[in-house]
Structures are given as C-alpha cells and as structure tokens.
C-alpha positions as CSV (number, residue, x, y, z in Angstrom):
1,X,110.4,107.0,123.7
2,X,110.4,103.0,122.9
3,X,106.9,103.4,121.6
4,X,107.1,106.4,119.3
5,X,110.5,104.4,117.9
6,X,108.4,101.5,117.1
7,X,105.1,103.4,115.8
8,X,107.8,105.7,113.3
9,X,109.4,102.4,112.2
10,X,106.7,101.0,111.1
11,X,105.0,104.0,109.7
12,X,108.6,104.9,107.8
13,X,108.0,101.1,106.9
14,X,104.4,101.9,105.1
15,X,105.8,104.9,103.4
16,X,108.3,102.8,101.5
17,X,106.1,100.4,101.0
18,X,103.9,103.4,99.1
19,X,107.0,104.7,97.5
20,X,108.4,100.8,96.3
21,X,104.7,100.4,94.9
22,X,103.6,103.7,93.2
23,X,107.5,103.6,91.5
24,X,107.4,100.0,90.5
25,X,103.9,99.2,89.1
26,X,101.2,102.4,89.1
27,X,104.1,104.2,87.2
28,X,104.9,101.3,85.0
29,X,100.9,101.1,84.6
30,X,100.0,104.7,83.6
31,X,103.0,104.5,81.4
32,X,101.5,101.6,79.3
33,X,98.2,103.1,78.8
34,X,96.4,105.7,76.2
35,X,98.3,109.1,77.1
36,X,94.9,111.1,78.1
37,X,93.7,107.8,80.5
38,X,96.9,108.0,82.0
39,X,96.8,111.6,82.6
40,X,93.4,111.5,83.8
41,X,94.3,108.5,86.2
42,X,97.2,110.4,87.5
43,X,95.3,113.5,87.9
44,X,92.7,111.2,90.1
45,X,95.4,109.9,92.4
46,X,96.5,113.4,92.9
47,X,93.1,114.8,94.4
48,X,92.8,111.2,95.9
49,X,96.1,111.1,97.6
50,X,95.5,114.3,100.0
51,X,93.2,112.0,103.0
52,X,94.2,112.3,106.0
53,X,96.1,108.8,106.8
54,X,98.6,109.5,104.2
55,X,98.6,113.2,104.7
56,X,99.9,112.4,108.1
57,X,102.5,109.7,107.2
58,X,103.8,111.8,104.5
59,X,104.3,114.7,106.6
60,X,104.0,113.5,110.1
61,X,107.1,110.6,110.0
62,X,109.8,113.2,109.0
63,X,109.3,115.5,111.4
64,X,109.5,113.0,114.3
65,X,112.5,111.8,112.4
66,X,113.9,115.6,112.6
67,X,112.7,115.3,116.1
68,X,114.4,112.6,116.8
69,X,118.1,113.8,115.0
70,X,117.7,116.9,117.3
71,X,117.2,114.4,120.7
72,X,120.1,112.4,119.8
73,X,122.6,115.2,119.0
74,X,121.2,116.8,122.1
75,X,121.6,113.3,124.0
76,X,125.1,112.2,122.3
77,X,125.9,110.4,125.9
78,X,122.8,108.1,126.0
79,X,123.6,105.0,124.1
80,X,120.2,104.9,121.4
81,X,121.1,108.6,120.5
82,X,123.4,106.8,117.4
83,X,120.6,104.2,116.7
84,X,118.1,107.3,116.2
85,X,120.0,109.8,114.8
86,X,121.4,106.8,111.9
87,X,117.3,105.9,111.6
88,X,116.5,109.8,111.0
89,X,119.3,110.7,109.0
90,X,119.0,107.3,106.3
91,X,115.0,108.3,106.2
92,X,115.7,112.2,105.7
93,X,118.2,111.7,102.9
C-alpha cells in the first residue's frame, strides 16, 4: 500500500506539473502567435498527446485515487484511511 501511495504521489505530482505548464506558458504561447500557427500547433499537441505515458497518468492516477477514497471509507478505523481519502478527494475535485 506504501508503495502505490508513493508511486500516485508522485505521478499526481507530474500531472500538475503538466497541467501548471501547458496553462502557464504553451497557452500563453499559442495565444501570442498567427491564429492558423496556433491552431495548427494546438491541433499537433492534440494527436501528440494520446502516447501511452501520459495516456496512463491521465487516466490511470484518478482511478487509484477513486480506489483509494473507496479503501479508506471502507477502512475508516485504520489510521492512513484520512491521509488517503483527503489525497483522493483534493486530486478528484
């Protein structure tokens, strides 16, 4: 249980890191460019985006967080069931 913990915080970690940059700069970018270049650009990061790595962070760390919500609920008694169901529920909202 430690393990998967650690491996979702970081991976939770990545995704706002790719959240924090594609919000703060590639946005800011495309928005300062020729409107077609942009739209093209933003159309290449769409087909490039689907690989598998972030395919599976995208989809993969929410539903170990969901996971996770339904073990500690489950497991109120145990004393990280608070510490993972805060973790899940401040990444799923």
């Amino acid at each position: 249980m430690l393990e998967l913990s650690i491996a979702t915080a970081v991976a939770s970690t990545v995704m706002a890191g790719i959240f924090f940059a594609f919000s703060s700069f590639i946005m800011n970018a495309l928005g300062n460019i020729e409107s077609i270049a942009g739209i093209r650009a933003m159309q290449r990061i769409n087909i490039d985006v689907f690989c598998w790595p972030f395919s599976l962070l995208f989809f993969g760390v929410p539903i170990v967080c969901l996971g996770f919500a339904i073990y500690a609920i489950l497991n109120l008694s145990e004393p990280e069931s608070v510490y993972l169901l805060m973790g899940s529920v401040v990444y799923l909202v």
